[in-house]
ZATIGU-719923 format. One record per residue: residue in one letter; x negated, z negated, y negated of N, C-alpha, C in turn; residue number from 1. Coordinates in Angstrom, 1 decimal. Layout:
+---------+--------+--------+--------+--------+--------+--------+--------+--------+--------+-----+
! residuo !   n.c1 !   n.c3 !   n.c2 !  ca.c1 !  ca.c3 !  ca.c2 !   c.c1 !   c.c3 !   c.c2 ! num !
+---------+--------+--------+--------+--------+--------+--------+--------+--------+--------+-----+
!       A !      X !      Z !      Y !      X !      Z !      Y !      X !      Z !      Y ! NUM !
...
+---------+--------+--------+--------+--------+--------+--------+--------+--------+--------+-----+
! end
This chain:
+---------+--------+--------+--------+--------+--------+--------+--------+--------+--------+-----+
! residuo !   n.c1 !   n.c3 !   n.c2 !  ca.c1 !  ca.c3 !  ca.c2 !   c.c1 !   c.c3 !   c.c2 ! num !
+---------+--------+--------+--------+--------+--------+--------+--------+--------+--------+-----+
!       X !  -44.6 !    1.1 !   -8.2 !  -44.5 !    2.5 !   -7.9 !  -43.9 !    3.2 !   -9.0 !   1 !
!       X !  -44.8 !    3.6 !  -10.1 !  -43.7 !    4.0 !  -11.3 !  -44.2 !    5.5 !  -11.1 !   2 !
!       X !  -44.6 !    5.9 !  -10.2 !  -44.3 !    7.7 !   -9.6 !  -43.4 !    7.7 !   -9.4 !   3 !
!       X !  -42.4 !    7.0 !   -8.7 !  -41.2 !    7.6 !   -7.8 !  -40.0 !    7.7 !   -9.3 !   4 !
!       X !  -39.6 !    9.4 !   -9.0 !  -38.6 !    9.4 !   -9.9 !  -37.0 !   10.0 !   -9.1 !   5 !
!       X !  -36.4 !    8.7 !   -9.8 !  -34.6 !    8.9 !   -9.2 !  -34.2 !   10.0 !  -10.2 !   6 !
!       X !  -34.7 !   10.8 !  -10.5 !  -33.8 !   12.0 !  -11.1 !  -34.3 !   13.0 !  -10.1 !   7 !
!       X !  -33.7 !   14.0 !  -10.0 !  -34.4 !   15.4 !   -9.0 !  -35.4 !   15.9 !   -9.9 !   8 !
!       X !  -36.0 !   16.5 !   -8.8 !  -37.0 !   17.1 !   -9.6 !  -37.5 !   17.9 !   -8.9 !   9 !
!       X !  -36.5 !   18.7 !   -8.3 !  -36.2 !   19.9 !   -7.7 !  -35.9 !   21.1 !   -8.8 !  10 !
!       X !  -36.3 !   21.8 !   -8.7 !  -36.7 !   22.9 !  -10.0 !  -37.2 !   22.4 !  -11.7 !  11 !
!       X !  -38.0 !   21.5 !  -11.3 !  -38.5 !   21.5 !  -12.7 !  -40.3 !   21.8 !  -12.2 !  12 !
!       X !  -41.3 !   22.2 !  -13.7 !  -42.1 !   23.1 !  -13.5 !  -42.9 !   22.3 !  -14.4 !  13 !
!       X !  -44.5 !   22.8 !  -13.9 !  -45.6 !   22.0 !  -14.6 !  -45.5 !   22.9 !  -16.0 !  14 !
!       X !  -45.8 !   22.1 !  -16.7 !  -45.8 !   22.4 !  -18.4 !  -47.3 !   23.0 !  -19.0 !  15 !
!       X !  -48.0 !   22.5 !  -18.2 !  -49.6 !   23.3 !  -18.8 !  -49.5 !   24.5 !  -19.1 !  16 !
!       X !  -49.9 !   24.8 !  -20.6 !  -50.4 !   26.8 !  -20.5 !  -51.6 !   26.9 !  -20.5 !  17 !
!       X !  -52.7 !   26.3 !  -20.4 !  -53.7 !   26.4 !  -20.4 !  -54.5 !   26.0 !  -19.4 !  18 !
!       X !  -55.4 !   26.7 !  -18.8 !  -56.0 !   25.8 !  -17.7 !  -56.8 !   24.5 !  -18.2 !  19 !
!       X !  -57.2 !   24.2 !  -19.1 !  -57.8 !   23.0 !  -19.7 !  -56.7 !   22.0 !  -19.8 !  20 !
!       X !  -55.3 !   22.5 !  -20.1 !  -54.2 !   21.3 !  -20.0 !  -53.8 !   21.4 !  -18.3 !  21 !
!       X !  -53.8 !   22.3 !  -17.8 !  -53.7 !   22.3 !  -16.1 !  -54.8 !   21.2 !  -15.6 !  22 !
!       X !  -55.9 !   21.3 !  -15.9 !  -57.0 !   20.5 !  -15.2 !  -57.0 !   19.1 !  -15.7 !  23 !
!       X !  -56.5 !   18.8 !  -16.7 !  -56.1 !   17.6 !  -17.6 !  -56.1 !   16.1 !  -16.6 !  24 !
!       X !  -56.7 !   15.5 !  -16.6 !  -56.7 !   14.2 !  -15.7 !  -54.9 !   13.8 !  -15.6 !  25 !
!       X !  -53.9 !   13.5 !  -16.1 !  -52.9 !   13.5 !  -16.1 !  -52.4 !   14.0 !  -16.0 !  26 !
!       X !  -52.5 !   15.5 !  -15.9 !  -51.6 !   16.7 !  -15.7 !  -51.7 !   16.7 !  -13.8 !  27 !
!       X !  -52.9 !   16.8 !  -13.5 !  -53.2 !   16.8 !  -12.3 !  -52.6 !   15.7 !  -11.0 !  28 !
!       X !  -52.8 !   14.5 !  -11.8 !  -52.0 !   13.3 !  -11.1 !  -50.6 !   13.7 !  -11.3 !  29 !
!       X !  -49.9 !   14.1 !  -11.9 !  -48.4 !   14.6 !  -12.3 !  -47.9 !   15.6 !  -11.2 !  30 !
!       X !  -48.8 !   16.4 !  -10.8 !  -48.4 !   17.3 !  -10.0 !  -48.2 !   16.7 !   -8.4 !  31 !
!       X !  -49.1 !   16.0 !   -8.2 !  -49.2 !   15.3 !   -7.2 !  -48.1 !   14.1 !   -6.8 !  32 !
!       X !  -47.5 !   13.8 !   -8.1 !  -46.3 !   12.8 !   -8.0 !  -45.0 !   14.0 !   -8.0 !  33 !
!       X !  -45.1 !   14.8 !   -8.5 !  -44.0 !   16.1 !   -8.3 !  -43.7 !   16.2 !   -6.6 !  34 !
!       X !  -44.5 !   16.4 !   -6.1 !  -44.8 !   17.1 !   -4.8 !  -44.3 !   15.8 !   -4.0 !  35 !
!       X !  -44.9 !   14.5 !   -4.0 !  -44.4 !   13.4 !   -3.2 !  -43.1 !   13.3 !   -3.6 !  36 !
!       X !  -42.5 !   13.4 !   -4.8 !  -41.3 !   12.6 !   -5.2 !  -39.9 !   14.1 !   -4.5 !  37 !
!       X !  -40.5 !   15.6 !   -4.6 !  -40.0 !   16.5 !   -4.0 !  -40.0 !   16.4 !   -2.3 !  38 !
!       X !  -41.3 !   16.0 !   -1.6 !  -40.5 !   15.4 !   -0.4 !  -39.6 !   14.4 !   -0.2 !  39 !
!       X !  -40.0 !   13.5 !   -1.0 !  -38.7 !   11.7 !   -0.3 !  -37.5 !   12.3 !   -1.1 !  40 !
!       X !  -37.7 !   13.0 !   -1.9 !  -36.1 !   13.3 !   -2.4 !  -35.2 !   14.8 !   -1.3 !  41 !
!       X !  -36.3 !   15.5 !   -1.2 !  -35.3 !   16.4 !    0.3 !  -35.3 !   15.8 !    1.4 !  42 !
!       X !  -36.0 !   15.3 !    1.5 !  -35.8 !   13.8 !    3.0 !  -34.6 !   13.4 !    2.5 !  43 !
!       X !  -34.4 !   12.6 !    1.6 !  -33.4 !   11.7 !    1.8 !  -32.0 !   12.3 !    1.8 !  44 !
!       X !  -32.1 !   13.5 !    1.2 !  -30.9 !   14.2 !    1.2 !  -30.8 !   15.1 !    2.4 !  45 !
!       X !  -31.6 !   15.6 !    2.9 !  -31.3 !   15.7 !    4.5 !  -30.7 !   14.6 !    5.1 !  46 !
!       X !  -31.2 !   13.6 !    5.0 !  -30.8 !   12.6 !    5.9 !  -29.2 !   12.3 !    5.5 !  47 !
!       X !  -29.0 !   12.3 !    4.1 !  -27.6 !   12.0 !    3.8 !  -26.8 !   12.9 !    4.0 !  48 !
!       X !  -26.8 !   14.2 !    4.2 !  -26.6 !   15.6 !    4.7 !  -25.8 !   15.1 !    6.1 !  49 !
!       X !  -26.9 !   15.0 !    6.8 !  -26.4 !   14.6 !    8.0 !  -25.7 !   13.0 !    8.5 !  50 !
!       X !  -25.7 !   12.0 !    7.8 !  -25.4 !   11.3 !    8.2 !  -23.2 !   11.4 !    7.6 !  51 !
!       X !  -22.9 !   12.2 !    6.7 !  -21.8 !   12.7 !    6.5 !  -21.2 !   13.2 !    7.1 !  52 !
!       X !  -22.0 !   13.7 !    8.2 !  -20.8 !   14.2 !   10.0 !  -20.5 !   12.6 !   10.5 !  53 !
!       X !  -19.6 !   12.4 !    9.9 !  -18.7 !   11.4 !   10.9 !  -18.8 !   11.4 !   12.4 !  54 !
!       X !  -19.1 !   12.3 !   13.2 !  -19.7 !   12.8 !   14.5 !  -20.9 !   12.4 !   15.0 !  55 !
!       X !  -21.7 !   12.4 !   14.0 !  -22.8 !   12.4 !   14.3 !  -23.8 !   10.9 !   14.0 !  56 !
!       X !  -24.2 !   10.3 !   15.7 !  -25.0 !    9.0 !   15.6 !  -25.7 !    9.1 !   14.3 !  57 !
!       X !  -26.1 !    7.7 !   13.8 !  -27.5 !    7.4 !   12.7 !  -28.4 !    7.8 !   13.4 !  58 !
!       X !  -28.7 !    7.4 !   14.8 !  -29.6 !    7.7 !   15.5 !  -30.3 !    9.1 !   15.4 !  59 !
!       X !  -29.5 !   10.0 !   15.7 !  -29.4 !   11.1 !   15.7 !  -29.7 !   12.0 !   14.4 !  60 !
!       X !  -29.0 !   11.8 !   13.6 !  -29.0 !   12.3 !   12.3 !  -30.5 !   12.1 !   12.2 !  61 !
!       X !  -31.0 !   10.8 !   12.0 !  -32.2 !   10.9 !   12.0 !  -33.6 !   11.3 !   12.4 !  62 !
!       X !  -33.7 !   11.5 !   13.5 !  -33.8 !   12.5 !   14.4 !  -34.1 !   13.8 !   14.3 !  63 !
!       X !  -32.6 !   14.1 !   14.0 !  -32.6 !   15.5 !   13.6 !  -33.1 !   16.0 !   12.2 !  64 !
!       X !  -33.1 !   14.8 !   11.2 !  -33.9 !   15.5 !    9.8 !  -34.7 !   15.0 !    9.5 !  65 !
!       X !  -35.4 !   13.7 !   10.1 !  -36.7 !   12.9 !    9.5 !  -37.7 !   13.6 !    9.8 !  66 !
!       X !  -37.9 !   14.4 !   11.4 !  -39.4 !   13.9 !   11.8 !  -40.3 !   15.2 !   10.9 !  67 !
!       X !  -40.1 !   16.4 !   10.4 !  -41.0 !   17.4 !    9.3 !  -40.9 !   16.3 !    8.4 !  68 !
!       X !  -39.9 !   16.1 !    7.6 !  -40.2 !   15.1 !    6.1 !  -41.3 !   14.3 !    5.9 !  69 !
!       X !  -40.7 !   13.7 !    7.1 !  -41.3 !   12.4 !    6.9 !  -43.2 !   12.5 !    7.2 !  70 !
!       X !  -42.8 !   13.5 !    7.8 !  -44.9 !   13.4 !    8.6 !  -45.4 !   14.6 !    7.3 !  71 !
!       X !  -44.4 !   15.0 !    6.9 !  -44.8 !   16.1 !    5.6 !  -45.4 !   15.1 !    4.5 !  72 !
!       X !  -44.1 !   13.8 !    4.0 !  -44.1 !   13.1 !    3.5 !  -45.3 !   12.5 !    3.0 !  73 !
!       X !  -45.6 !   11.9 !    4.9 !  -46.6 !   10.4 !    4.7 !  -48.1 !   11.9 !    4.3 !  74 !
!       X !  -48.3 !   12.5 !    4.7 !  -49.7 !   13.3 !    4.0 !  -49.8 !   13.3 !    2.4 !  75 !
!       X !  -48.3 !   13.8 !    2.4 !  -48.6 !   14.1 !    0.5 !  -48.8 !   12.9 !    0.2 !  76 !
!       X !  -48.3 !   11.5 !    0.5 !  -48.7 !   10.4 !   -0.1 !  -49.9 !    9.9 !    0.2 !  77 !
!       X !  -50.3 !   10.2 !    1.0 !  -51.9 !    9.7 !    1.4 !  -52.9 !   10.6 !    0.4 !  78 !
!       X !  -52.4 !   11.8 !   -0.3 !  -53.0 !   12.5 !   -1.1 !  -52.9 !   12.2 !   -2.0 !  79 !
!       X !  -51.8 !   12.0 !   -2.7 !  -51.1 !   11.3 !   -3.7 !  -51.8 !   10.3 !   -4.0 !  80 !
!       X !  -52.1 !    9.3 !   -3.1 !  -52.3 !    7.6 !   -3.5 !  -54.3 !    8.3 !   -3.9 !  81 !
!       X !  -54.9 !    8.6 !   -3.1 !  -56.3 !    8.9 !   -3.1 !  -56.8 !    9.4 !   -4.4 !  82 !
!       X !  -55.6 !   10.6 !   -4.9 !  -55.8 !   11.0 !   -6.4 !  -55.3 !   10.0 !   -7.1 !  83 !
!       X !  -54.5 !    9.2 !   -6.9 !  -54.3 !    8.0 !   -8.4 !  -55.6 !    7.0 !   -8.5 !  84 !
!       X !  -55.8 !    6.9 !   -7.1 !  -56.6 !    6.0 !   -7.5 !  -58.2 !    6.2 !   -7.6 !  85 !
!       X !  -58.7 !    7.6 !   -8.0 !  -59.7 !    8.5 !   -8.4 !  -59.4 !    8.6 !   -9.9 !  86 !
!       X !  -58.1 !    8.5 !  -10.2 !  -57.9 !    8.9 !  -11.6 !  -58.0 !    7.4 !  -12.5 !  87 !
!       X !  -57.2 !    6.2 !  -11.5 !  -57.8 !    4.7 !  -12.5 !  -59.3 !    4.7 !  -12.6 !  88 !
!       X !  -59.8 !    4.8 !  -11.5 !  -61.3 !    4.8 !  -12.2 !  -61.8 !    6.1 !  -12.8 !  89 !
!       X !  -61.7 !    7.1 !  -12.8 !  -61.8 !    7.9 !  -13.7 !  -61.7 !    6.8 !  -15.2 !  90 !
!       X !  -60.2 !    6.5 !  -15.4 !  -59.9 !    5.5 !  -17.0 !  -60.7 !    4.6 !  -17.2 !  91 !
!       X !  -61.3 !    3.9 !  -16.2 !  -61.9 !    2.7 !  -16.4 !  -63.3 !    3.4 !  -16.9 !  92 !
!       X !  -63.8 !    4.4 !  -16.0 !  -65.2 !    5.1 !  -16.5 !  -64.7 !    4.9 !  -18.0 !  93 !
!       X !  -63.5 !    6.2 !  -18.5 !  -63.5 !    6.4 !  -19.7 !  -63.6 !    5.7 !  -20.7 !  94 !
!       X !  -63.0 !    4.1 !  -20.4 !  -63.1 !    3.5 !  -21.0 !  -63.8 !    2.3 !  -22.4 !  95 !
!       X !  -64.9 !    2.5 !  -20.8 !  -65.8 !    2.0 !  -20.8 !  -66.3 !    0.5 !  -20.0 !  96 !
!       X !  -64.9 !    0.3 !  -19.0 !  -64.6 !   -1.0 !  -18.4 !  -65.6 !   -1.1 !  -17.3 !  97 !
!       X !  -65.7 !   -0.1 !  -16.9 !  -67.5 !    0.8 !  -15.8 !  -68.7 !    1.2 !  -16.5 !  98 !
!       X !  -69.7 !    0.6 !  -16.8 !  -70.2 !    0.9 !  -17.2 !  -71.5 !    1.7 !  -16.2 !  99 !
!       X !  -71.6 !    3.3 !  -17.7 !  -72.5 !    3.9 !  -16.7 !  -72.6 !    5.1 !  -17.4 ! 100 !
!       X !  -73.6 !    6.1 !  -17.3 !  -74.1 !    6.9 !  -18.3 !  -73.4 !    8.2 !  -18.0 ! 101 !
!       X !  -73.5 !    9.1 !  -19.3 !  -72.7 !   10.5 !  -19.3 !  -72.5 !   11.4 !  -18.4 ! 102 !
!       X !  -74.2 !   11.3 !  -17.9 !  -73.8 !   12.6 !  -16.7 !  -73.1 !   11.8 !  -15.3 ! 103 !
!       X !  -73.2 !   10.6 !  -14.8 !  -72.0 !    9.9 !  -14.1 !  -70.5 !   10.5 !  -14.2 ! 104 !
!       X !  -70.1 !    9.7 !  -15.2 !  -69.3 !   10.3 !  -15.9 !  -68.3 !   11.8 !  -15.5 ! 105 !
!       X !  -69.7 !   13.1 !  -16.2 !  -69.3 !   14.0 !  -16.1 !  -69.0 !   14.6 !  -14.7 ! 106 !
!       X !  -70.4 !   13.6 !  -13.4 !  -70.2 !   14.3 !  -12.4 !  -68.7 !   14.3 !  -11.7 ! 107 !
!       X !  -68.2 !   12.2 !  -11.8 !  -66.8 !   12.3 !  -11.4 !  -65.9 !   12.6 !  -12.1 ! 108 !
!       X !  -66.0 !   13.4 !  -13.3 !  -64.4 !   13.9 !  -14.1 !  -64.8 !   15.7 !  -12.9 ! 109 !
!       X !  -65.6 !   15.7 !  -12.8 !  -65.5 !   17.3 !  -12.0 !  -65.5 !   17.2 !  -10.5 ! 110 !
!       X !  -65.6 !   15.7 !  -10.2 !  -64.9 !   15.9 !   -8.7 !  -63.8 !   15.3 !   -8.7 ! 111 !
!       X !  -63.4 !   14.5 !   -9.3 !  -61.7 !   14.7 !   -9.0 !  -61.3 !   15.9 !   -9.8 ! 112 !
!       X !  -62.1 !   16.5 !  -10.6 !  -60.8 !   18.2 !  -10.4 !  -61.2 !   19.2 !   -8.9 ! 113 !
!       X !  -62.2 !   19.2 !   -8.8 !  -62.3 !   19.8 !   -7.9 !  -61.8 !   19.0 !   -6.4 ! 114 !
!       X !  -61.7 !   17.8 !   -6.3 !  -60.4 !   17.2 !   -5.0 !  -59.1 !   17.1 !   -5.2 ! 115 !
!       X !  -58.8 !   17.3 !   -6.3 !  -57.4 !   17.6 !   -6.7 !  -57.2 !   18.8 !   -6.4 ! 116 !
!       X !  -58.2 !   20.1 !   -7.0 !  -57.8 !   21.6 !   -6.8 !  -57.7 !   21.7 !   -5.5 ! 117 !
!       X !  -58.7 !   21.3 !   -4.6 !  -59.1 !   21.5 !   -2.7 !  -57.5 !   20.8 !   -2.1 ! 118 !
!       X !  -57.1 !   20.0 !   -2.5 !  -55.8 !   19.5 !   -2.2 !  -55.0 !   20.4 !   -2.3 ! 119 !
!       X !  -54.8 !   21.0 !   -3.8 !  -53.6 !   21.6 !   -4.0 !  -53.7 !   22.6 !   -3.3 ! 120 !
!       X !  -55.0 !   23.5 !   -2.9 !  -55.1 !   24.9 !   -2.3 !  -54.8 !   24.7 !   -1.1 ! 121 !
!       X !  -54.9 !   23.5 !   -0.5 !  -54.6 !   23.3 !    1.1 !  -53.1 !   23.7 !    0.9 ! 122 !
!       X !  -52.1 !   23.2 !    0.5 !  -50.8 !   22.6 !    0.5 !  -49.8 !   23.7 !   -0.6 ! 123 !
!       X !  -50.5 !   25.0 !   -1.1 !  -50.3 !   25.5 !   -2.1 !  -48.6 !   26.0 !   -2.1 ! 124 !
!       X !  -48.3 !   26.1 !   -0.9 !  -46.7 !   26.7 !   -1.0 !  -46.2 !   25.9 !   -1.4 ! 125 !
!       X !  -46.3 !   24.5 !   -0.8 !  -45.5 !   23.1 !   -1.5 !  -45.4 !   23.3 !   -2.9 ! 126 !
!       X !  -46.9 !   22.8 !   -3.0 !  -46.7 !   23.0 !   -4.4 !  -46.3 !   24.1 !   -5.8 ! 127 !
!       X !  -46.3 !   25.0 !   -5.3 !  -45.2 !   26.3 !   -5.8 !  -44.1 !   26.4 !   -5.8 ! 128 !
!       X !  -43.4 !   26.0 !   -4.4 !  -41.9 !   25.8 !   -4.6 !  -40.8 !   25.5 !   -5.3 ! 129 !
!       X !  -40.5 !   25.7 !   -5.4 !  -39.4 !   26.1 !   -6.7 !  -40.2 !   26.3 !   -8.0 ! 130 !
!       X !  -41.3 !   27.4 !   -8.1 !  -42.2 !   27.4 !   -9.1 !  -42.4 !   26.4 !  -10.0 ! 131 !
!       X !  -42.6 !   25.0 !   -9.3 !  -43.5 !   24.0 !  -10.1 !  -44.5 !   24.2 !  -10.8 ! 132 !
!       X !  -45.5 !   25.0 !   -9.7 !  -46.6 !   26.0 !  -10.2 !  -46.9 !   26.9 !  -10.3 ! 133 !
!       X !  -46.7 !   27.7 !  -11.5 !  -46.4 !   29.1 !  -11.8 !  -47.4 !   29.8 !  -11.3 ! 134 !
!       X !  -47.1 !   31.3 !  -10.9 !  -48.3 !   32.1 !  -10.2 !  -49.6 !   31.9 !  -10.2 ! 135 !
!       X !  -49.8 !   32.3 !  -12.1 !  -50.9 !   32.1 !  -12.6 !  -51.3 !   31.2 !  -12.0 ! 136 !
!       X !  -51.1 !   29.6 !  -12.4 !  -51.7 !   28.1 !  -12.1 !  -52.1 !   28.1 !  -11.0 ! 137 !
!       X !  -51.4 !   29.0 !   -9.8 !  -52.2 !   29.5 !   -8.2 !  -53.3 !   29.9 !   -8.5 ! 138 !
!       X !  -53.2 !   30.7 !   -8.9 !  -55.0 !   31.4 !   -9.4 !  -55.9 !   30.4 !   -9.9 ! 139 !
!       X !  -55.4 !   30.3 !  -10.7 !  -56.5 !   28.8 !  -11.5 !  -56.6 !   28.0 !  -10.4 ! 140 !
!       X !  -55.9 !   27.7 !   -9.4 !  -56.2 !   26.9 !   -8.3 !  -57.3 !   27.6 !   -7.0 ! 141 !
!       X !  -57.1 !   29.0 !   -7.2 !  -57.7 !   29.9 !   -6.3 !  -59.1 !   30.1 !   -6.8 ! 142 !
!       X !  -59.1 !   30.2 !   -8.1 !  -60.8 !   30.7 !   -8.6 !  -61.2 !   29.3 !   -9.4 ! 143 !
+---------+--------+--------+--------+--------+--------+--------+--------+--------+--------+-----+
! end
């Protein structure tokens, strides 16, 4: 799992200025590990939030901060996992380890941007949040 990152990554922002580096096969998988790694890291710190009331059960605590995270959570990663593993075969197309002709090719380098983009537009506040994705990049996600 070399998505998951132990640093926060609570206010940090996608770096693309261009929509051609936004649509970028790696730029796209990036945003998607932003967004999972931004839930399990406010989960966990809810959870550690609450388990600091000396008062208050594990039981409970958990309880009271898992069950949005975690069901927030398990979606982004089920999104998450579906775009990585659109994007290894994407590499392997590019490769050449799949063999198969250009317009192949071209058709799935433009559907994984376009199931990447239909993702992000579902989920678009998430992914805004703490302007990860700057207004514009909304748009480019909108049109």
């Amino acid at each position: 799992m070399d998505w998951v990152s132990t640093t926060p990554v609570e206010g940090s922002q996608n770096e693309a200025k261009s929509l051609e580096e936004f649509l970028a096969d790696d730029n796209l998988l990036a945003i998607f590990a932003h967004r999972t790694n931004l839930l399990l890291q406010r989960s966990a710190m809810r959870l550690q939030g609450k388990l600091s009331d000396k008062k208050t059960h594990p039981l409970d605590a958990w309880n009271d901060s898992q069950v949005f995270y975690l069901n927030s959570l398990s979606k982004a990663y089920g999104e998450h996992f579906g775009v990585m593993m659109f994007h290894r075969f994407l590499q392997r197309l590019k490769s050449g380890e799949v063999k198969t002709n250009d317009d192949t090719k071209e058709c799935f380098q433009i559907l994984y941007q376009l199931h990447a983009l239909s993702r992000i537009d579902a989920d678009l506040g998430t992914f805004r949040d703490g302007d990860y994705l700057s207004s514009e990049m909304g748009e480019w996600v909108k049109d």
